[in-house]
N, CA, C and O atoms as CSV, one atom per row, in Angstrom:
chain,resi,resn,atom,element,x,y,z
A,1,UNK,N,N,0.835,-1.171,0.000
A,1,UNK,CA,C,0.000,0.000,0.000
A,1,UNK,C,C,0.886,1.242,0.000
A,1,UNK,O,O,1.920,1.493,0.620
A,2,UNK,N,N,0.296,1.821,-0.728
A,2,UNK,CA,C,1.737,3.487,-1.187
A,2,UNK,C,C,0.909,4.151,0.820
A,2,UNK,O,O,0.266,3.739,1.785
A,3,UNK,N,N,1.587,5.339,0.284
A,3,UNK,CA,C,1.023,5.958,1.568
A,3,UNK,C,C,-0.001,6.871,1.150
A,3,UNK,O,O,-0.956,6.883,1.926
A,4,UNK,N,N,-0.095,7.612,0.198
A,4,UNK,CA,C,-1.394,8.410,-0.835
A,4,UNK,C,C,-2.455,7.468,-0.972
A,4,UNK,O,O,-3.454,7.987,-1.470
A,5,UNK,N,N,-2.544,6.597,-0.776
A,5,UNK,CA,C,-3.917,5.567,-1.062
A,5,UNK,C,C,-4.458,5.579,0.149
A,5,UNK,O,O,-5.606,5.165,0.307
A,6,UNK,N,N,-3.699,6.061,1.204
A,6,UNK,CA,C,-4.499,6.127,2.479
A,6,UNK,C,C,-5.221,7.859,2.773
A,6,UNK,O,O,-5.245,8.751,1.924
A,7,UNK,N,N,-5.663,7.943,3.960
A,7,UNK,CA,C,-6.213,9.012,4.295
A,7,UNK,C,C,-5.603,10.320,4.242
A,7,UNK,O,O,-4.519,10.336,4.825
A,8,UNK,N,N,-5.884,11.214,3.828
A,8,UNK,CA,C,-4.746,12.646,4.051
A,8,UNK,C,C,-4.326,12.464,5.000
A,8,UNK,O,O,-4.893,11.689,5.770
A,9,UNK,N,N,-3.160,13.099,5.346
A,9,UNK,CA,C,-2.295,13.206,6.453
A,9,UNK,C,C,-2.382,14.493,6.811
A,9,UNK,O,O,-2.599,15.424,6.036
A,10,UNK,N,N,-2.206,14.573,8.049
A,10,UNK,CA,C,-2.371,16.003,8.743
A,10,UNK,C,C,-1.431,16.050,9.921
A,10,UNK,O,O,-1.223,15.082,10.653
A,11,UNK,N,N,-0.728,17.559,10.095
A,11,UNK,CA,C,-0.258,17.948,11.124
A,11,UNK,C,C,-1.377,17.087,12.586
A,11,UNK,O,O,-2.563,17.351,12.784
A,12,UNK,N,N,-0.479,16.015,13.439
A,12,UNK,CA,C,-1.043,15.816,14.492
A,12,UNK,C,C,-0.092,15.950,15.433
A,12,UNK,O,O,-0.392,15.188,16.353
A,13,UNK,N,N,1.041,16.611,15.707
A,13,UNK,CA,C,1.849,16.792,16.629
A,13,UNK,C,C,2.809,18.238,16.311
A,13,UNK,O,O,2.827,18.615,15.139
A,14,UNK,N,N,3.441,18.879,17.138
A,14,UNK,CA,C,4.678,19.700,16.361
A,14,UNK,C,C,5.092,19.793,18.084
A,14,UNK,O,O,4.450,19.662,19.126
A,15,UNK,N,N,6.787,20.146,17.673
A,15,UNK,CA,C,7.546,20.516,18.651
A,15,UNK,C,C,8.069,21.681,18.287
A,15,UNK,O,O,8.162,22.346,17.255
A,16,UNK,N,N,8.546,21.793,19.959
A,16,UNK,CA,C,9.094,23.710,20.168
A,16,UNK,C,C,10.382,23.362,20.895
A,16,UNK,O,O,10.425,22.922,22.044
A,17,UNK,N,N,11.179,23.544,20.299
A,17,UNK,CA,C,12.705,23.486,21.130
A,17,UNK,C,C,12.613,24.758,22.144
A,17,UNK,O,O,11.757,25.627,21.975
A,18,UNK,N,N,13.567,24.807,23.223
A,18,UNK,CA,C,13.423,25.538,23.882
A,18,UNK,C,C,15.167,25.372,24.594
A,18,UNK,O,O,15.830,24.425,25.016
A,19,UNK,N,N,15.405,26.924,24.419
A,19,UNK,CA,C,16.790,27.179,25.318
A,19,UNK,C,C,16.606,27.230,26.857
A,19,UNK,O,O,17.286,26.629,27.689
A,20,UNK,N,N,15.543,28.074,27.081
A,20,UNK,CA,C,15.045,28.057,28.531
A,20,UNK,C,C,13.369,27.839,28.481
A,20,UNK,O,O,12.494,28.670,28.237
A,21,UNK,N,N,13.237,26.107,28.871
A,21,UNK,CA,C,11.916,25.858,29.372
A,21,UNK,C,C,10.917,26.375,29.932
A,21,UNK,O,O,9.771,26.281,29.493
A,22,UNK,N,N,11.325,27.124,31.219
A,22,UNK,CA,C,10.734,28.375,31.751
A,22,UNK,C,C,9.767,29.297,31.368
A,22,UNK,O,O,8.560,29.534,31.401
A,23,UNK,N,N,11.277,29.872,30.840
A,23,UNK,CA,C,10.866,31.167,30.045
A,23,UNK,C,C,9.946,30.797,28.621
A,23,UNK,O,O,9.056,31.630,28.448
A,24,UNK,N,N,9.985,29.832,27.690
A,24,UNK,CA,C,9.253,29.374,27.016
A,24,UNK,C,C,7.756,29.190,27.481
A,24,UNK,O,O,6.783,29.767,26.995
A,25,UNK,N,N,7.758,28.141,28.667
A,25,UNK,CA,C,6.439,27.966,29.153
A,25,UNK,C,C,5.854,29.335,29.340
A,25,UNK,O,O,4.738,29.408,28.825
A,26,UNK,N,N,6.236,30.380,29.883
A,26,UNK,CA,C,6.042,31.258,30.422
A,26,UNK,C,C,5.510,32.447,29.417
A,26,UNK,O,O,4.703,33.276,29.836
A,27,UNK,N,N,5.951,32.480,28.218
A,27,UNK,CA,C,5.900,32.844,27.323
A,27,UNK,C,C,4.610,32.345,26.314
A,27,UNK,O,O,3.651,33.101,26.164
A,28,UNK,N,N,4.645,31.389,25.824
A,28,UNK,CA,C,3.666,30.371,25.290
A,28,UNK,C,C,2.055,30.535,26.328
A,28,UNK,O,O,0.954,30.580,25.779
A,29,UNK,N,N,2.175,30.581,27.338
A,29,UNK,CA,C,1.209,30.343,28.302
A,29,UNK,C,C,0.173,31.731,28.216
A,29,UNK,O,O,-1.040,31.782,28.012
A,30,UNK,N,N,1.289,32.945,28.486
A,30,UNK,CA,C,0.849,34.254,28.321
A,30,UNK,C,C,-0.304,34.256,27.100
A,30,UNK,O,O,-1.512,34.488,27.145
A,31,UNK,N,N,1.034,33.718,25.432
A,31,UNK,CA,C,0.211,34.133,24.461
A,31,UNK,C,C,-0.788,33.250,23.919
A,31,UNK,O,O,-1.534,33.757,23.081
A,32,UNK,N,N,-0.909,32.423,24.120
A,32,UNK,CA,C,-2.186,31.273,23.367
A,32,UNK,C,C,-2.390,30.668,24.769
A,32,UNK,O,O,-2.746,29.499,24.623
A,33,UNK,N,N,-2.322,30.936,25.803
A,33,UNK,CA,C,-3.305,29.970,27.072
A,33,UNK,C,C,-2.981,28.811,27.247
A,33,UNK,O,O,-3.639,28.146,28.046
A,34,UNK,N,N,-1.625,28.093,26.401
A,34,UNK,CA,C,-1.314,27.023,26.624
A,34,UNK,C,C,-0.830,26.413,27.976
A,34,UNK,O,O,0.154,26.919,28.515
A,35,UNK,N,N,-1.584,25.156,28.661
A,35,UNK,CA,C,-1.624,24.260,29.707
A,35,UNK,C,C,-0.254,23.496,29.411
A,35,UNK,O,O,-0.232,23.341,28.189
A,36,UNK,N,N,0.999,22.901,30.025
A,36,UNK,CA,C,1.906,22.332,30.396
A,36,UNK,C,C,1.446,20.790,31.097
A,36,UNK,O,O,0.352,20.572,31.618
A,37,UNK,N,N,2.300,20.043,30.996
A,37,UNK,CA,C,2.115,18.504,31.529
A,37,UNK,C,C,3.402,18.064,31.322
A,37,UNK,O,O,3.781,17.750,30.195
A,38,UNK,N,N,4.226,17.999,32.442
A,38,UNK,CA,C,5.334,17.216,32.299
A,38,UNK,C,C,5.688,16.135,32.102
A,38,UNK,O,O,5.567,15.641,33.223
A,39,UNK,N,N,6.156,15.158,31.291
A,39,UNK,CA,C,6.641,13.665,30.654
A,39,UNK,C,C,6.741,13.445,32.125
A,39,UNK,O,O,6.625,14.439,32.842
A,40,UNK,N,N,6.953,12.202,32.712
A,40,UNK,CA,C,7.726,11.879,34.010
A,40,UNK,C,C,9.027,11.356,33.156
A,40,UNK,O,O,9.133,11.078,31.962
A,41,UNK,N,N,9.769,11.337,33.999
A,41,UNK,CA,C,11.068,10.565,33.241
A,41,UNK,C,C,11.401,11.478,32.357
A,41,UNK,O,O,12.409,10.995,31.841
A,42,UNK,N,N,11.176,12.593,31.801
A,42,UNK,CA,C,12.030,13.430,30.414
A,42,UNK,C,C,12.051,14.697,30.903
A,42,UNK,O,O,11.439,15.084,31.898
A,43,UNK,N,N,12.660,15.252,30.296
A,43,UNK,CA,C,12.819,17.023,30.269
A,43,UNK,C,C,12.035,16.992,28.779
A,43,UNK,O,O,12.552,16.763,27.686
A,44,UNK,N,N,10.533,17.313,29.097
A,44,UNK,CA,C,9.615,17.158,27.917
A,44,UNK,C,C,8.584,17.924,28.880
A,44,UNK,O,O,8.607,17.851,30.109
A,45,UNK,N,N,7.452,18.855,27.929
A,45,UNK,CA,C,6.190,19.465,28.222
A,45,UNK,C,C,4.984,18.679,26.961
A,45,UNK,O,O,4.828,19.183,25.848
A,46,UNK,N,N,4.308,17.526,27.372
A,46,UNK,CA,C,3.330,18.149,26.506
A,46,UNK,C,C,1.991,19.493,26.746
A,46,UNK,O,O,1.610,19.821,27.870
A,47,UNK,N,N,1.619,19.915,25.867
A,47,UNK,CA,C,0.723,20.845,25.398
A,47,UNK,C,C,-0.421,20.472,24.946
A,47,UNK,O,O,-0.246,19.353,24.464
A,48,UNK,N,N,-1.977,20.924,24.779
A,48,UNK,CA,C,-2.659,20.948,23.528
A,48,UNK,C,C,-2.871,22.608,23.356
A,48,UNK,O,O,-2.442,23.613,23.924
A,49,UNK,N,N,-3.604,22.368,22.461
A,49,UNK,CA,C,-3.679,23.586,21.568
A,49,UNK,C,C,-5.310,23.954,21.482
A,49,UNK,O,O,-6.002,23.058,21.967
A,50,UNK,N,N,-6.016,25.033,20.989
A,50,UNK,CA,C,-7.300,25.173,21.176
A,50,UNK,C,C,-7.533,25.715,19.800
A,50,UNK,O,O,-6.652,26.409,19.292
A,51,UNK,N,N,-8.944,25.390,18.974
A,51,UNK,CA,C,-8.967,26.296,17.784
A,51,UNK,C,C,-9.607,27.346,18.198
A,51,UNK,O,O,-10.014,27.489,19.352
A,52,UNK,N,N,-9.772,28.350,17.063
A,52,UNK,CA,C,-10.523,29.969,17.586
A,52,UNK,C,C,-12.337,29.045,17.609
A,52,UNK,O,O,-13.057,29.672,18.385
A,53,UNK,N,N,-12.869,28.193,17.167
A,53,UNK,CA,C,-14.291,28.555,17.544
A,53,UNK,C,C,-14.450,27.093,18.944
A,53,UNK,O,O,-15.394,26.304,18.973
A,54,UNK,N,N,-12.993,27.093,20.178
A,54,UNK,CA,C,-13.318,26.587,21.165
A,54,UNK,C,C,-12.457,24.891,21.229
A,54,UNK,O,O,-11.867,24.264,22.108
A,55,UNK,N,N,-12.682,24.730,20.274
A,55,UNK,CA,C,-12.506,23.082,20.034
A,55,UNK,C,C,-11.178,22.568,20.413
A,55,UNK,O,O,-10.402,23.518,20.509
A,56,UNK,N,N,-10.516,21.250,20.710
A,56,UNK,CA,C,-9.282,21.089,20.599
A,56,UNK,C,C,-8.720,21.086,19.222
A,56,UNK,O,O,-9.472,20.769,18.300
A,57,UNK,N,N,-7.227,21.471,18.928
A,57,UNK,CA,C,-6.741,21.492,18.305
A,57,UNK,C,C,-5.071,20.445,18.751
A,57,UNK,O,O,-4.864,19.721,19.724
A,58,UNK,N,N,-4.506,20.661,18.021
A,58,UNK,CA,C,-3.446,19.730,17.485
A,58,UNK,C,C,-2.591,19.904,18.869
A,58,UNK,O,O,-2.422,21.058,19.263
A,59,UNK,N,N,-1.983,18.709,19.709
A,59,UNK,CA,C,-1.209,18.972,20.274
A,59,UNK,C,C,0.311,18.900,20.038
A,59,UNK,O,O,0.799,18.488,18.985
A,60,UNK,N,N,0.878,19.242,20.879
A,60,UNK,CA,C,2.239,19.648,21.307
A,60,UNK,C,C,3.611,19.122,22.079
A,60,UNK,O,O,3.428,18.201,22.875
A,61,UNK,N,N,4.901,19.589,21.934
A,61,UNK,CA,C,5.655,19.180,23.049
A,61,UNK,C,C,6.693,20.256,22.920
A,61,UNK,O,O,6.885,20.959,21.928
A,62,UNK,N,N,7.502,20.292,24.362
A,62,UNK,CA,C,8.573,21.253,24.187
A,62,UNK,C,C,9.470,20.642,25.479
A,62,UNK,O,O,9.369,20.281,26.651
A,63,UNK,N,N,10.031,20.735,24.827
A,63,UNK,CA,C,11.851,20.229,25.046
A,63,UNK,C,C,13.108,21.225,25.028
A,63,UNK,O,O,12.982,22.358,24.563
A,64,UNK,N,N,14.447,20.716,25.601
A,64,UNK,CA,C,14.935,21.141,25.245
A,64,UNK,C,C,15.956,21.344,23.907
A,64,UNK,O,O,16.150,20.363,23.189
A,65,UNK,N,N,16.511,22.453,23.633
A,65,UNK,CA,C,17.062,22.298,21.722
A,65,UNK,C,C,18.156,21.581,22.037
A,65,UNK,O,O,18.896,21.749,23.007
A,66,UNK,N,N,18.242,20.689,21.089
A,66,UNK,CA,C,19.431,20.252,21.183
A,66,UNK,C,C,20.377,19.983,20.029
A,66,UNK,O,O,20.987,18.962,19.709
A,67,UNK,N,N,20.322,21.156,19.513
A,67,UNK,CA,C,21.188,21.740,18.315
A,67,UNK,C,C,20.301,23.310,17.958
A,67,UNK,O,O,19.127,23.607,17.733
A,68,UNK,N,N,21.850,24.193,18.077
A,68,UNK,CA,C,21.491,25.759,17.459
A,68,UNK,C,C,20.351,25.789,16.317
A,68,UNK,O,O,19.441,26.618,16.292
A,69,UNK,N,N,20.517,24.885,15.493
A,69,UNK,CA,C,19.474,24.932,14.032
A,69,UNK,C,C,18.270,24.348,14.454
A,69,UNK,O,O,17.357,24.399,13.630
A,70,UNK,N,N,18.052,23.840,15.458
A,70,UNK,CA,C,17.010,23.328,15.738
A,70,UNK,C,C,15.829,23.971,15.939
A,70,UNK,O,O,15.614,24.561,16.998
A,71,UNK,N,N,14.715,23.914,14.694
A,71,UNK,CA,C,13.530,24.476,14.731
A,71,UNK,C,C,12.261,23.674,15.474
A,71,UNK,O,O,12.280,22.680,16.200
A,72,UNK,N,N,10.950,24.653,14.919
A,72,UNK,CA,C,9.958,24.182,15.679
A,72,UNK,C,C,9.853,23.269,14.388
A,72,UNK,O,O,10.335,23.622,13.312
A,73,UNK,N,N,9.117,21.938,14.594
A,73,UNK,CA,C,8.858,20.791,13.534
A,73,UNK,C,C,7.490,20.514,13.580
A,73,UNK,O,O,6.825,20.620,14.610
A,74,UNK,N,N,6.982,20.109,12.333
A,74,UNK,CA,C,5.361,19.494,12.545
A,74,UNK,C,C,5.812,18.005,11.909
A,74,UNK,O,O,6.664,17.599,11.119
A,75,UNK,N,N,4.511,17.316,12.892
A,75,UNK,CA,C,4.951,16.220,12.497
A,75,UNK,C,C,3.541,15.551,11.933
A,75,UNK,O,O,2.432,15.517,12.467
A,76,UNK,N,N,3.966,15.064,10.734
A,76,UNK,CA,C,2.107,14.278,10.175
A,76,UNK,C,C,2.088,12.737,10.396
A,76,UNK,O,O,3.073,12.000,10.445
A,77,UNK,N,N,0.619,12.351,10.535
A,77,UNK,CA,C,0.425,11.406,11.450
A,77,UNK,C,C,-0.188,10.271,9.859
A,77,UNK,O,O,-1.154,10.255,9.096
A,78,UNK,N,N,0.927,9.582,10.042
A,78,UNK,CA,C,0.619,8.307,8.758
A,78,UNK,C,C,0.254,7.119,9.090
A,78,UNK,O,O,0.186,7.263,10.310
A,79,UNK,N,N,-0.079,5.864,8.856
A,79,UNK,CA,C,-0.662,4.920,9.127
A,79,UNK,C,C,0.920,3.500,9.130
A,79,UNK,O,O,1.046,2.452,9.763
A,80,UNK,N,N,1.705,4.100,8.248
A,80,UNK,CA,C,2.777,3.380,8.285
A,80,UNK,C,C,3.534,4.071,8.105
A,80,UNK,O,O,3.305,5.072,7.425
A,81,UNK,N,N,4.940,3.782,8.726
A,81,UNK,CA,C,6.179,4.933,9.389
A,81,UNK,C,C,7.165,4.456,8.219
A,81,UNK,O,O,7.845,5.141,7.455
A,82,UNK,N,N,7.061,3.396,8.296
A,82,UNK,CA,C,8.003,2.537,7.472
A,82,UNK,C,C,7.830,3.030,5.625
A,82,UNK,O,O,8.750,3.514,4.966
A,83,UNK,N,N,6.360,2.731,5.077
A,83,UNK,CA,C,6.081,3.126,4.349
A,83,UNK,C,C,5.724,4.445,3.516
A,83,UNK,O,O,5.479,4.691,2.335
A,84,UNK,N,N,5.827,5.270,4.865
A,84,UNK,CA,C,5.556,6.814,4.556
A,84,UNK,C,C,7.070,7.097,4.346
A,84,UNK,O,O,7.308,8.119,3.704
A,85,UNK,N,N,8.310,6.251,4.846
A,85,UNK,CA,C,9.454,6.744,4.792
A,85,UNK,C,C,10.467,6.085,3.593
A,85,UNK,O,O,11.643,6.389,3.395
A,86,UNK,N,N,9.668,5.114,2.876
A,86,UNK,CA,C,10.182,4.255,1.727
A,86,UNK,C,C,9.719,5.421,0.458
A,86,UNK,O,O,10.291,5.469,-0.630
A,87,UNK,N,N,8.520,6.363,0.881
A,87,UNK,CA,C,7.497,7.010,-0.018
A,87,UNK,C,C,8.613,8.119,-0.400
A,87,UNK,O,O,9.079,8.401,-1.504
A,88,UNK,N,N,8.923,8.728,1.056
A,88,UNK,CA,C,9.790,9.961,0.605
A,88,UNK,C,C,11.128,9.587,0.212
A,88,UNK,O,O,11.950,10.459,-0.073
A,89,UNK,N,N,11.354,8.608,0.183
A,89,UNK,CA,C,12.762,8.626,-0.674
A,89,UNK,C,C,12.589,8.772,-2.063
A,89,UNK,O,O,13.293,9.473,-2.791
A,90,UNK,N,N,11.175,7.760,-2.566
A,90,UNK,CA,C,10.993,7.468,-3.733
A,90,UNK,C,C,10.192,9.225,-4.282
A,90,UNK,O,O,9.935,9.576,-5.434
A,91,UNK,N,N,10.086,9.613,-3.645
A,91,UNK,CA,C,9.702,11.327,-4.078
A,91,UNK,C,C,10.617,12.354,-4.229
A,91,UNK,O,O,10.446,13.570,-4.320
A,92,UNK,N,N,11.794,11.551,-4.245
A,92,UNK,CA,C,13.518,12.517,-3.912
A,92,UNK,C,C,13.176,13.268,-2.511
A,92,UNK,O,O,13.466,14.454,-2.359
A,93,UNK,N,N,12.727,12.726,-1.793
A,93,UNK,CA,C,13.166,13.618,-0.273
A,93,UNK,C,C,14.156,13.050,0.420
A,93,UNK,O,O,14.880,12.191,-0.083
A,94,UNK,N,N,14.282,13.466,1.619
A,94,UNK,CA,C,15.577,12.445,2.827
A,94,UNK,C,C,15.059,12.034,3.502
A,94,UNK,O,O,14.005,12.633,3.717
A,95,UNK,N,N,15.297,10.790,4.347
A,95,UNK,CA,C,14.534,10.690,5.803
A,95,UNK,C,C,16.089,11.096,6.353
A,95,UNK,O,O,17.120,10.693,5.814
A,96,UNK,N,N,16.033,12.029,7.609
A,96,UNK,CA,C,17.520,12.169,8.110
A,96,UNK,C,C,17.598,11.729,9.636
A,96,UNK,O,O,18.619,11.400,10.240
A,97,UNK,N,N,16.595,11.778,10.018
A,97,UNK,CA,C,16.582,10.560,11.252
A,97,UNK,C,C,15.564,9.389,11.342
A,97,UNK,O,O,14.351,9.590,11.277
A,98,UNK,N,N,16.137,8.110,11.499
A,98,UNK,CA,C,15.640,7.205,11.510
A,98,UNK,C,C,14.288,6.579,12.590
A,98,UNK,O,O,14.278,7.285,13.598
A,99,UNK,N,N,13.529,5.829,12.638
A,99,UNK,CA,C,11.991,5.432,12.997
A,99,UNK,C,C,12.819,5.353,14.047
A,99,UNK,O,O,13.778,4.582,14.100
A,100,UNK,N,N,12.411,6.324,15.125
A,100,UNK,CA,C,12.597,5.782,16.557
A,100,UNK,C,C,10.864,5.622,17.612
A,100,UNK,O,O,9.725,6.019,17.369
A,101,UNK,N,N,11.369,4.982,18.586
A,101,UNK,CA,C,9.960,4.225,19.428
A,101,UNK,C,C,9.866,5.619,20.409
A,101,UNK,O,O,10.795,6.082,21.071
A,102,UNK,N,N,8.825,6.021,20.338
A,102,UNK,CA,C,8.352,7.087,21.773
A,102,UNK,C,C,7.184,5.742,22.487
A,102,UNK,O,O,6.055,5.327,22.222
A,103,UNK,N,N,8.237,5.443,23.474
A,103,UNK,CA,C,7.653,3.951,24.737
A,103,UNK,C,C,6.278,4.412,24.561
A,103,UNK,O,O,5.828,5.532,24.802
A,104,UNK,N,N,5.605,3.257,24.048
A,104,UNK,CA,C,4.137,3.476,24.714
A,104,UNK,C,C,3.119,4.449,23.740
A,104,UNK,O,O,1.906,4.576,23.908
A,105,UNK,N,N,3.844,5.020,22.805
A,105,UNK,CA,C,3.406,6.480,22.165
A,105,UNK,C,C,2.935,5.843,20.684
A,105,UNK,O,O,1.844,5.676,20.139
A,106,UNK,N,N,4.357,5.572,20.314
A,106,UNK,CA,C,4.553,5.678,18.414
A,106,UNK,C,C,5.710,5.479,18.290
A,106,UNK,O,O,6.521,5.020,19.094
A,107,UNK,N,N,5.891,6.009,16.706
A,107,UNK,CA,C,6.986,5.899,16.023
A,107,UNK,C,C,7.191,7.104,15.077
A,107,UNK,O,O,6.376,7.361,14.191
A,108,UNK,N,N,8.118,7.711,15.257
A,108,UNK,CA,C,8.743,8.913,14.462
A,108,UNK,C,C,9.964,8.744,14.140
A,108,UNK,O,O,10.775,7.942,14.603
A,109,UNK,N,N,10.155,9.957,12.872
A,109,UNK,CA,C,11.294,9.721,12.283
A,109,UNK,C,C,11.408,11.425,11.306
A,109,UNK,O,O,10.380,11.964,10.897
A,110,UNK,N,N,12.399,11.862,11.145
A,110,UNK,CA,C,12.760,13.417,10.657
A,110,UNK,C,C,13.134,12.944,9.018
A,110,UNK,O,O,13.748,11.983,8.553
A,111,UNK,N,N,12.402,14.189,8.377
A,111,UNK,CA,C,13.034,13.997,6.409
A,111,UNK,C,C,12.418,15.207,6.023
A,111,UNK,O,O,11.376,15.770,6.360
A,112,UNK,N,N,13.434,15.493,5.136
A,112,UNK,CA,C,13.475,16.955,4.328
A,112,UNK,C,C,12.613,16.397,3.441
A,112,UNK,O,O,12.395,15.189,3.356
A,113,UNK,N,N,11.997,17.456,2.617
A,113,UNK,CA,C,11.482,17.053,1.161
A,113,UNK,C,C,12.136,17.792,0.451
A,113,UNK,O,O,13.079,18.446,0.897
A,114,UNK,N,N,11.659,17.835,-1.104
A,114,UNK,CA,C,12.209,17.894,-1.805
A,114,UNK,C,C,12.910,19.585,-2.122
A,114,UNK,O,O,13.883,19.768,-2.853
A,115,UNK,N,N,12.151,20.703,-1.381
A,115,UNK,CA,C,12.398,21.864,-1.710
A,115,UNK,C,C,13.462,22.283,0.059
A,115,UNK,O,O,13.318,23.404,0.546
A,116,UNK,N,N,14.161,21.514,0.580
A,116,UNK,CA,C,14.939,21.475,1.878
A,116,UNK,C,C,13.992,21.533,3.015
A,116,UNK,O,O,14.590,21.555,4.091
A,117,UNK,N,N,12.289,21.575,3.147
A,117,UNK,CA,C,12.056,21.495,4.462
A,117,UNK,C,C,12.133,20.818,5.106
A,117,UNK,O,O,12.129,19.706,4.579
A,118,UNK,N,N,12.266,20.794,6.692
A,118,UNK,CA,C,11.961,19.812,7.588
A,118,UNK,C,C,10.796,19.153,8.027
A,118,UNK,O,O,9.913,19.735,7.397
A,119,UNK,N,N,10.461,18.620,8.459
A,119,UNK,CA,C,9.242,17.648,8.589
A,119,UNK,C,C,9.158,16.356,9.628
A,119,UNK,O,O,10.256,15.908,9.960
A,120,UNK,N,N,8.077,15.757,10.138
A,120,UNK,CA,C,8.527,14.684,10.567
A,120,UNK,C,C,6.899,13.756,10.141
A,120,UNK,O,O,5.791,13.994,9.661
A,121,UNK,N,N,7.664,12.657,10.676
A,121,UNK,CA,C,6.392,11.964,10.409
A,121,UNK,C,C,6.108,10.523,12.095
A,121,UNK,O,O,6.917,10.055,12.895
A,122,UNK,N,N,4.850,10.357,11.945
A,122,UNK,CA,C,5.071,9.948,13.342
A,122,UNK,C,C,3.264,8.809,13.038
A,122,UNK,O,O,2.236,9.360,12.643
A,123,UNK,N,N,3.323,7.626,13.274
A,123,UNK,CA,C,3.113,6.642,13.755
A,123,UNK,C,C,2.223,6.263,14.923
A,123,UNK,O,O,2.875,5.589,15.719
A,124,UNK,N,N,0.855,6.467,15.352
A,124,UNK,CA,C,0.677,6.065,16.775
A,124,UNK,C,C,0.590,4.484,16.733
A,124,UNK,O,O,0.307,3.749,15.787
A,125,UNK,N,N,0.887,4.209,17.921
A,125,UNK,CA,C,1.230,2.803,17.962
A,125,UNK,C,C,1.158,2.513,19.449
A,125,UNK,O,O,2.313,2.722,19.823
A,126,UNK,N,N,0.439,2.145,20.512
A,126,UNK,CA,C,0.343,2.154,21.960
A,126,UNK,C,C,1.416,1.006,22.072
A,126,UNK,O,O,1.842,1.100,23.224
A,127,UNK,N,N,2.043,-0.004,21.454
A,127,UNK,CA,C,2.861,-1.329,21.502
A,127,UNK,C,C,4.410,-0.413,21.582
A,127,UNK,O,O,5.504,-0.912,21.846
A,128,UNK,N,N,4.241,0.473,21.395
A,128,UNK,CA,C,5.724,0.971,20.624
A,128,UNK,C,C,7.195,0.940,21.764
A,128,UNK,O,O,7.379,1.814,22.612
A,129,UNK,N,N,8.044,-0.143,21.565
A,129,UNK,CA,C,8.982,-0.220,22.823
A,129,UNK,C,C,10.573,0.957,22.385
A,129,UNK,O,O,11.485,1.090,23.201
């Protein structure tokens, strides 16, 4: 199964690097009302997000950066990690980090496409070790 034969894909996650957590939370909170939830075990925040007519919207995480270039990323939510990442090669993109397990979560993995953006793509999977 290609990965286009399945359902659109949509932004269902994005991350926010952060130099100072804090001050980020602190910041973020002010301007969109965003709620904090700490990972246990990580230096991780998840977030959700709210749309303007009330509803939930797409959630979140923020971490710390761990590289200067390190932007905010969206990540789209595919049905196969493996296959969404066989897709973008065959589309001339990169995958530049490989399918890793978020315990319990999913599976993600980082790839440019074809015009240099970043991107990720991510897997839910409750099995995921």
């Amino acid at each position: 199964m290609r990965v286009r034969d399945c359902l659109m894909s949509t932004i269902v996650h994005f991350d926010v690097p952060a130099d100072d957590g804090e001050r980020a939370k602190k910041f973020y909170s002010a301007l969109f009302g965003w709620k904090f939830e700490p990972v246990p075990g990580m230096e991780y925040n998840l977030f959700t997000t709210t749309n303007l007519d009330g509803t939930p919207g797409v959630g979140g995480g923020m971490g710390k950066r761990m590289d200067p270039s390190q932007r905010m990323l969206n990540y789209f939510g595919v049905p196969s990690l493996d296959a969404a990442m066989k897709q973008v090669k065959n589309l001339g993109g990169k995958v530049i980090s490989q399918k890793m397990a978020v315990p319990g979560m999913g599976y993600l993995a980082s790839c440019i496409d074809t015009e240099g953006n970043i991107f990720g793509l991510w897997e839910e999977n409750a099995q995921a070790k």
